[in-house]
BAFI-3210 file (N, C-alpha, C; in Angstrom, 3 decimals, decimal comma, padded with zeros to 6 digits):
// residues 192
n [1|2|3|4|5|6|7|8|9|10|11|12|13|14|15|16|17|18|19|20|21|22|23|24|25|26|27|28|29|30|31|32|33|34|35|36|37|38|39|40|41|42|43|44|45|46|47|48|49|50|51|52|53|54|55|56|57|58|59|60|61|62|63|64|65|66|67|68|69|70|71|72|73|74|75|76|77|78|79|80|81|82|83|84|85|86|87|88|89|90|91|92|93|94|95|96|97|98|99|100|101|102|103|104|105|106|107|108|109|110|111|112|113|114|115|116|117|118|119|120|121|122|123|124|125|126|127|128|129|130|131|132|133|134|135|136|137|138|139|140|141|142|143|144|145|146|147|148|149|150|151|152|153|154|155|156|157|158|159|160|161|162|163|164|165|166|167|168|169|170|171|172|173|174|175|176|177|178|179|180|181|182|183|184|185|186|187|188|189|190|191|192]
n.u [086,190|085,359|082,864|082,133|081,778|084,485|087,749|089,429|092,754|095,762|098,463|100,585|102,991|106,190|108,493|111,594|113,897|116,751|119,630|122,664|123,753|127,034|129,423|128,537|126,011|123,864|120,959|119,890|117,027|114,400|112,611|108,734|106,987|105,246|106,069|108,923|110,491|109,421|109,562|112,220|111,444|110,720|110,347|110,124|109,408|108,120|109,049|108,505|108,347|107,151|103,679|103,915|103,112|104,027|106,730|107,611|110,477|113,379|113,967|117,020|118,151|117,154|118,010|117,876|119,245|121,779|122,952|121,399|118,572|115,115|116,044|116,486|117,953|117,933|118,652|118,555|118,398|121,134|121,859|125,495|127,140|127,993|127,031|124,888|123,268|122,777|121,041|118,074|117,824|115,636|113,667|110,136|109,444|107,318|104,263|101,770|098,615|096,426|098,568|099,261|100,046|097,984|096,397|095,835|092,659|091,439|092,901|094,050|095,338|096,531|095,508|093,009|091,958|091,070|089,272|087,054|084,064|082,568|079,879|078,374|076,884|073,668|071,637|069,040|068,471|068,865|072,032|074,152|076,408|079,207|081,732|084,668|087,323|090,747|093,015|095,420|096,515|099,685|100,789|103,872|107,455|108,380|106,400|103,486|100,387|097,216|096,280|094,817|092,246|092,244|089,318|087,668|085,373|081,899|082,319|085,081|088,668|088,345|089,351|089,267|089,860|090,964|090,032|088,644|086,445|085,457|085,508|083,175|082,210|084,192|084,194|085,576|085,285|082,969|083,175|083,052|082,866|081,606|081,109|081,257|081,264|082,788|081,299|081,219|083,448|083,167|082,506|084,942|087,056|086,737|088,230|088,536]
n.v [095,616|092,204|089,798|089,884|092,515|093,539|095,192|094,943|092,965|095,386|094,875|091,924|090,464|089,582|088,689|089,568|091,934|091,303|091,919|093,227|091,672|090,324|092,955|094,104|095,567|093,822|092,581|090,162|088,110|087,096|084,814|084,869|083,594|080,641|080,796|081,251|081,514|082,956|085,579|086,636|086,656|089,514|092,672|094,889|095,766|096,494|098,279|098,565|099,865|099,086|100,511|101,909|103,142|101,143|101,433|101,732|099,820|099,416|096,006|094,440|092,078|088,639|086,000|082,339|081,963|079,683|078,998|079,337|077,722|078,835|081,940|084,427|086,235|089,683|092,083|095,406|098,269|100,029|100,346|099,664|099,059|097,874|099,891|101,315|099,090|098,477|100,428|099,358|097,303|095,495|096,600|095,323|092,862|093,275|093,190|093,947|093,174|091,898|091,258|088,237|085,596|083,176|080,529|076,917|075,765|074,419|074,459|076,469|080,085|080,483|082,383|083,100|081,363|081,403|083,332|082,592|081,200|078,476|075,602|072,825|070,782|069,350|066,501|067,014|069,074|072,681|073,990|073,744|076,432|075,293|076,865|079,337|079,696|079,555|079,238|077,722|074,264|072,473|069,560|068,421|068,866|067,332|065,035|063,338|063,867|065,435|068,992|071,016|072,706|074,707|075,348|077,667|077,055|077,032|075,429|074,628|074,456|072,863|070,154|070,011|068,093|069,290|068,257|067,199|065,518|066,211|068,955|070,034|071,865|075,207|078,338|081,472|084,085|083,889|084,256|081,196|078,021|074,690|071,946|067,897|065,748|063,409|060,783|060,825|062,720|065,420|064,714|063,634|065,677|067,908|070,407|071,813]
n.w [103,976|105,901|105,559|108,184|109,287|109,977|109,924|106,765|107,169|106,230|105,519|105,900|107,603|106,633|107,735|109,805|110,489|111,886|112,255|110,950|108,023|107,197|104,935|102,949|102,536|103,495|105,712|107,904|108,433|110,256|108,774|108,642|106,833|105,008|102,672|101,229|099,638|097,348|097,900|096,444|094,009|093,759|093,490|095,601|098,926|101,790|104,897|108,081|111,980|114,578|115,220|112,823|109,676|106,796|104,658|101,140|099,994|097,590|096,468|096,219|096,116|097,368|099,253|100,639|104,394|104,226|106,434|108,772|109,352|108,512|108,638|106,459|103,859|102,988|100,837|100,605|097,657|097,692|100,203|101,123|102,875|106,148|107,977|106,688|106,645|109,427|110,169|109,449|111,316|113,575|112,251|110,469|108,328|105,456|103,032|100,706|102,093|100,098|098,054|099,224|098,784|096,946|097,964|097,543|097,036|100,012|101,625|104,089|105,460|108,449|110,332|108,795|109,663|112,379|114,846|113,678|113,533|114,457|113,918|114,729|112,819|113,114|112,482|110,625|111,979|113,220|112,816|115,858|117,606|118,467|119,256|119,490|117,092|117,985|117,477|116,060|115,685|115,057|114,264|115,565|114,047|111,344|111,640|110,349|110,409|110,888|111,059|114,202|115,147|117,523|119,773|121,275|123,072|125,509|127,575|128,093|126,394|122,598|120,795|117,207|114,997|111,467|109,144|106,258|106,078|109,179|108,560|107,198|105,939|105,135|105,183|104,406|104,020|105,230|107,965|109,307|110,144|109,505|111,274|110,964|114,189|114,967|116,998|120,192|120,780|121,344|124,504|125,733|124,854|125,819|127,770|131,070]
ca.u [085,620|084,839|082,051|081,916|081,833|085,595|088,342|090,582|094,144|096,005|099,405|100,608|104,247|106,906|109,651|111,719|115,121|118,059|121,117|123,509|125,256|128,306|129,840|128,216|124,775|122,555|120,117|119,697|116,057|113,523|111,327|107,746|106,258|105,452|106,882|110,197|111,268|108,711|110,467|113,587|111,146|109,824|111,165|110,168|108,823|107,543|109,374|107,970|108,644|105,782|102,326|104,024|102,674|105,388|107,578|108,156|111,878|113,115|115,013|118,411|118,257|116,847|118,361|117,924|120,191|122,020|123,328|120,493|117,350|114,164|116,335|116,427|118,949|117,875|119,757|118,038|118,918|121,322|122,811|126,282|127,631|127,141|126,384|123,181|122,170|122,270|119,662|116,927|117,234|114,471|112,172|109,301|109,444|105,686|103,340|100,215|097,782|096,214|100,057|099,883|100,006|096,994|096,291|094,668|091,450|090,646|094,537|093,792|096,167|096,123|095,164|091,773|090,947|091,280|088,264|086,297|082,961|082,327|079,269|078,063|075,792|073,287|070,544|068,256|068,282|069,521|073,204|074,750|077,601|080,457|082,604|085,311|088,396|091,391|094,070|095,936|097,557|100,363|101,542|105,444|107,952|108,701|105,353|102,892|098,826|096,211|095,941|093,729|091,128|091,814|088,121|087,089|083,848|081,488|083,009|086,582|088,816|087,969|090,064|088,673|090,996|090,636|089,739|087,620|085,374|084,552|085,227|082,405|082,319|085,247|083,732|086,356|084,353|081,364|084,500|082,227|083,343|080,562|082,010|080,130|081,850|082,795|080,634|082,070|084,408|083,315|082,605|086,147|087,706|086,563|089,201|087,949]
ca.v [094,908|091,098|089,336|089,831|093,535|093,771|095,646|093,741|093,798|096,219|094,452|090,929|090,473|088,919|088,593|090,905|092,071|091,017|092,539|093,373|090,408|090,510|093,813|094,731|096,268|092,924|092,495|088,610|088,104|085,495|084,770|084,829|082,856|079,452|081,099|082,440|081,199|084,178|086,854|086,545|087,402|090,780|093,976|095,929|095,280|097,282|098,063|099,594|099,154|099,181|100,841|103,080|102,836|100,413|102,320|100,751|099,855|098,522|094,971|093,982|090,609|087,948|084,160|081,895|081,700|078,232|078,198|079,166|077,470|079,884|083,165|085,039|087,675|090,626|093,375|096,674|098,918|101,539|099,824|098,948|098,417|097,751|100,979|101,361|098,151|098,619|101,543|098,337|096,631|095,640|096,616|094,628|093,298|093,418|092,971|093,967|092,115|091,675|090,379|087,178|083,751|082,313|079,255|076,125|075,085|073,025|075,319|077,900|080,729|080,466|084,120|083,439|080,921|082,093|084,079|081,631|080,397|076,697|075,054|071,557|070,136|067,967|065,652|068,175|070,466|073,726|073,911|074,507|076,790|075,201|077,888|079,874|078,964|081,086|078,985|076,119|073,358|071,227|067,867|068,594|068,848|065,948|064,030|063,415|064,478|066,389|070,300|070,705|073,766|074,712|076,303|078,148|076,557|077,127|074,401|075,073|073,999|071,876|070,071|069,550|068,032|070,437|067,382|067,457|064,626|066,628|070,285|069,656|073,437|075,947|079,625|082,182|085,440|084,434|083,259|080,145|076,791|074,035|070,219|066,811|065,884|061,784|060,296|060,603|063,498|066,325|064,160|063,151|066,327|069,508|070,256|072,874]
ca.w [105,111|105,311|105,684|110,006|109,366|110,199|108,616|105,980|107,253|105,009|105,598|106,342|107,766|106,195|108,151|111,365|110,711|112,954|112,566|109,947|107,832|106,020|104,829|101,925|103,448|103,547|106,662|108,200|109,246|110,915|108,207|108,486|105,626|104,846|101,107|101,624|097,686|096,523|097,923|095,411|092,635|094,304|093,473|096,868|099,719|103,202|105,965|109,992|113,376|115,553|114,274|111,774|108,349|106,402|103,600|100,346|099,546|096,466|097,047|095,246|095,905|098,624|099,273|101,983|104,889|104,199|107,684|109,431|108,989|109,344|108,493|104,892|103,566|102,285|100,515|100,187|096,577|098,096|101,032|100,912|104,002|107,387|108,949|106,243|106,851|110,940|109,859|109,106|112,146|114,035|111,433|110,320|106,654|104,863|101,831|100,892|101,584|098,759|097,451|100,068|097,859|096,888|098,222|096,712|097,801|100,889|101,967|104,982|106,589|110,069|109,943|108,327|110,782|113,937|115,123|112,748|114,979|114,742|114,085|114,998|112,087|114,053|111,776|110,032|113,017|113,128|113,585|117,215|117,973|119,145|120,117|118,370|117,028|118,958|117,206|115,025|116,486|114,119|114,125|115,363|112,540|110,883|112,219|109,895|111,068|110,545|111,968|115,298|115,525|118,919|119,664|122,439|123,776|126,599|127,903|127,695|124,981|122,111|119,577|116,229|113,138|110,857|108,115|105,262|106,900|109,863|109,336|105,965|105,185|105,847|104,757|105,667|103,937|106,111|109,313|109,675|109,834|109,875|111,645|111,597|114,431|115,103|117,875|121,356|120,313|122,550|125,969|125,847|124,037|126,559|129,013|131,652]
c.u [085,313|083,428|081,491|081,845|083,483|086,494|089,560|091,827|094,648|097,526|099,875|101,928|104,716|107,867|110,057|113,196|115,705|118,623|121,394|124,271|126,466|129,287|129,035|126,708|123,719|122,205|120,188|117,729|115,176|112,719|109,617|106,533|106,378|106,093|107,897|110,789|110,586|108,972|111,629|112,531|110,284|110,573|111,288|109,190|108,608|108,131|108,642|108,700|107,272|104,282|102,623|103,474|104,346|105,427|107,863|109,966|112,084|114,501|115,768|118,281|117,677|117,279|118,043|119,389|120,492|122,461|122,902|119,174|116,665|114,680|116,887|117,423|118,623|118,827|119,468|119,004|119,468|122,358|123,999|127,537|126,841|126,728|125,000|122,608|121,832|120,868|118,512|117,089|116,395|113,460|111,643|109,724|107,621|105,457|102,331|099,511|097,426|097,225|100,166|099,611|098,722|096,905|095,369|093,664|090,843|092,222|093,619|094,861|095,731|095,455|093,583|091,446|090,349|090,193|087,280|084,738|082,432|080,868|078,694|076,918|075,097|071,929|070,357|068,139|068,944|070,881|073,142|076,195|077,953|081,268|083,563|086,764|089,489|092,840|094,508|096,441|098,378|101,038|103,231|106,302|108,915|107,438|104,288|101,462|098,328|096,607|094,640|093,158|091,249|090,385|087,813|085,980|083,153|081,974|084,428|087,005|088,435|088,491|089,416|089,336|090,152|090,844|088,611|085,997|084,658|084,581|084,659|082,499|083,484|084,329|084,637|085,873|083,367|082,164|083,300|082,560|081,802|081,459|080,750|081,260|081,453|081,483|081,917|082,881|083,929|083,159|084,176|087,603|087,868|087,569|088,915|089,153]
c.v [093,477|091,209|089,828|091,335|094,917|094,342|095,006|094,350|094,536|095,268|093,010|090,570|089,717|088,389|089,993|090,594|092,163|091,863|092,469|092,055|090,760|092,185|094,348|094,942|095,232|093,014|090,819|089,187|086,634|085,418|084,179|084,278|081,621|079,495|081,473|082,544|082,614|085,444|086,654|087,024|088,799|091,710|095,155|095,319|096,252|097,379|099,043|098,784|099,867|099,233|101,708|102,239|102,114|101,332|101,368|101,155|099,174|097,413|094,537|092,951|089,916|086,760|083,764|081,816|080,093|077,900|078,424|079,222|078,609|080,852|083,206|086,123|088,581|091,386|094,183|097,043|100,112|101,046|098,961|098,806|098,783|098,887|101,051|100,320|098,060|099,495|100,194|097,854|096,786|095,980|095,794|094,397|092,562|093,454|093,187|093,282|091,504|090,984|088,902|086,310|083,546|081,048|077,973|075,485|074,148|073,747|076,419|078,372|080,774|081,745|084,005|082,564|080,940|083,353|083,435|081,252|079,382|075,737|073,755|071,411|068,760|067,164|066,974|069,368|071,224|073,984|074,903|075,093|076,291|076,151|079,033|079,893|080,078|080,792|077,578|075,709|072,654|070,599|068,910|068,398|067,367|064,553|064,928|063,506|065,388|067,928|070,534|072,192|073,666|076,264|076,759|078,193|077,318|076,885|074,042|074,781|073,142|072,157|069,716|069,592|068,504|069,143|067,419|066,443|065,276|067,542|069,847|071,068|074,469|077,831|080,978|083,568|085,177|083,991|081,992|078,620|075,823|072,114|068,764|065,936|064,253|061,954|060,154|061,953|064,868|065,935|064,056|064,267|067,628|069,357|071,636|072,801]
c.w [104,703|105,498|107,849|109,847|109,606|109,367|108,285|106,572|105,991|104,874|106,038|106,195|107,283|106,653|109,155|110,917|111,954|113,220|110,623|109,362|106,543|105,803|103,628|101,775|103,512|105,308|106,168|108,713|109,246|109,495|108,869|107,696|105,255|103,100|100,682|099,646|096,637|096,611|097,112|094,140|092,786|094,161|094,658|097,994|100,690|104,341|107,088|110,777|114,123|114,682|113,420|110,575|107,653|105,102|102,493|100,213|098,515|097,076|096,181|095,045|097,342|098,594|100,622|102,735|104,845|105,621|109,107|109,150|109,745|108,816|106,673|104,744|102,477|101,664|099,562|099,220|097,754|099,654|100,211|101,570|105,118|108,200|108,000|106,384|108,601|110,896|109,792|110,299|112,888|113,552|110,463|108,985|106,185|103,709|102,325|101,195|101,287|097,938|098,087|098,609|098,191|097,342|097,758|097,480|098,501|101,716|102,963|105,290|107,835|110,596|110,025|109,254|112,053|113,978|113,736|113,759|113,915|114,837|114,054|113,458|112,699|113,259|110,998|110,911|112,613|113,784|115,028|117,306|118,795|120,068|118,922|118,132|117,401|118,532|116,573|115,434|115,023|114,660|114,633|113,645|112,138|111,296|111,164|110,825|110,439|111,718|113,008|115,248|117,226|119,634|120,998|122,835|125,427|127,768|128,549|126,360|124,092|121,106|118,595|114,995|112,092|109,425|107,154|105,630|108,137|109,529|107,399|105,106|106,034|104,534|105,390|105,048|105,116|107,443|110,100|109,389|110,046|109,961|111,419|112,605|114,454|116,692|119,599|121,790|121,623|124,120|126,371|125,686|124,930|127,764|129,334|132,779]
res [x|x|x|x|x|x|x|x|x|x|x|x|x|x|x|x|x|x|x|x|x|x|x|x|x|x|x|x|x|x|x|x|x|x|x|x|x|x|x|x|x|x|x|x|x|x|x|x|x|x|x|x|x|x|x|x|x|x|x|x|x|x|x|x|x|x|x|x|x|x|x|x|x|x|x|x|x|x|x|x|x|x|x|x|x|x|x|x|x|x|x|x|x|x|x|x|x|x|x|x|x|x|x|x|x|x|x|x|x|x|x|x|x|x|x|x|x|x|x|x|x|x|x|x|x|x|x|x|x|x|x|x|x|x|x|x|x|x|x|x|x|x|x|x|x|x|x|x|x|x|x|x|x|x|x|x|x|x|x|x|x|x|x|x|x|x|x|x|x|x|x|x|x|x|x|x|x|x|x|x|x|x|x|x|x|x|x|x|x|x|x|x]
***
């Protein structure tokens, strides 16, 4: 359990098989991970479809697809052609947990922030809840920026760059963020 009383996911997806590629039993799939380079040094991995419990499999080999960005090629021990690899489609690919990549400090998964609640630091007073964060906004790709806290206020929404200047404390055991927010920033920011 964390800190909110909640229970730790047990699993955290990796990727969703396609289809069949090639002839010699590999699976194409979407990847799922801002890590895809760390699957190639994994010996097995988890597959489900739906809410079934995921199955370990052991993995032959993994590369990126060169000629489609986003998608990865697996190729389960034991497949070796395309009718055993049709058997995988549509099912989920997974890791423990506990296995995700560490991340270096001041680094969040979008995961841990989301259902985060948001508090204002105001003088010496006693912080005010904001609201609670329901999702990550990013910069488009190839545009440099900061990431937006999109929080779910009283109010309606509210953006808050997820910067070391305002968001001062990020606590994701206790899911508590604490902001000092600029001057002006929520009159201008709540869209109802």
């Amino acid at each position: 359990m964390n800190a909110s009383g909640e229970p730790r996911p047990r699993w955290v997806q990796i990727a969703s098989i396609l289809r069949a590629r090639g002839n010699k039993g590999e699976v194409a799939a979407v990847l799922l991970t801002d890590f895809p380079a760390r699957i190639s040094s994994l010996e097995k991995v988890y597959l489900a479809k739906g809410q079934q419990e995921p199955q370990p499999v052991a993995l032959q080999r993994f590369w990126m697809d060169q000629n489609h960005p986003g998608q990865g090629i697996f190729h389960f021990t034991g497949s070796t052609n395309i009718s055993e690899a049709e058997k995988f489609r549509g099912l989920d690919v997974f890791l423990p947990f506990e296995d995700r990549v560490r991340l270096p400090a001041g680094k969040y998964f979008v995961t841990d922030l989301i259902g985060c609640t948001v508090f204002e630091l105001i003088g010496g007073d006693s912080p005010r809840v904001l609201g609670t964060v329901r999702d990550v906004a990013f910069p488009g790709e190839g545009i440099a920026g900061t990431p937006l806290l999109r929080v779910d206020s009283p109010r309606g929404e509210l953006l808050i760059p997820l910067a070391e200047d305002i968001c001062t404390r990020v606590d994701i055991a206790a899911r508590r963020i604490e902001v000092n927010l600029p001057e002006g920033l929520l009159g201008v920011n709540i869209s109802e």
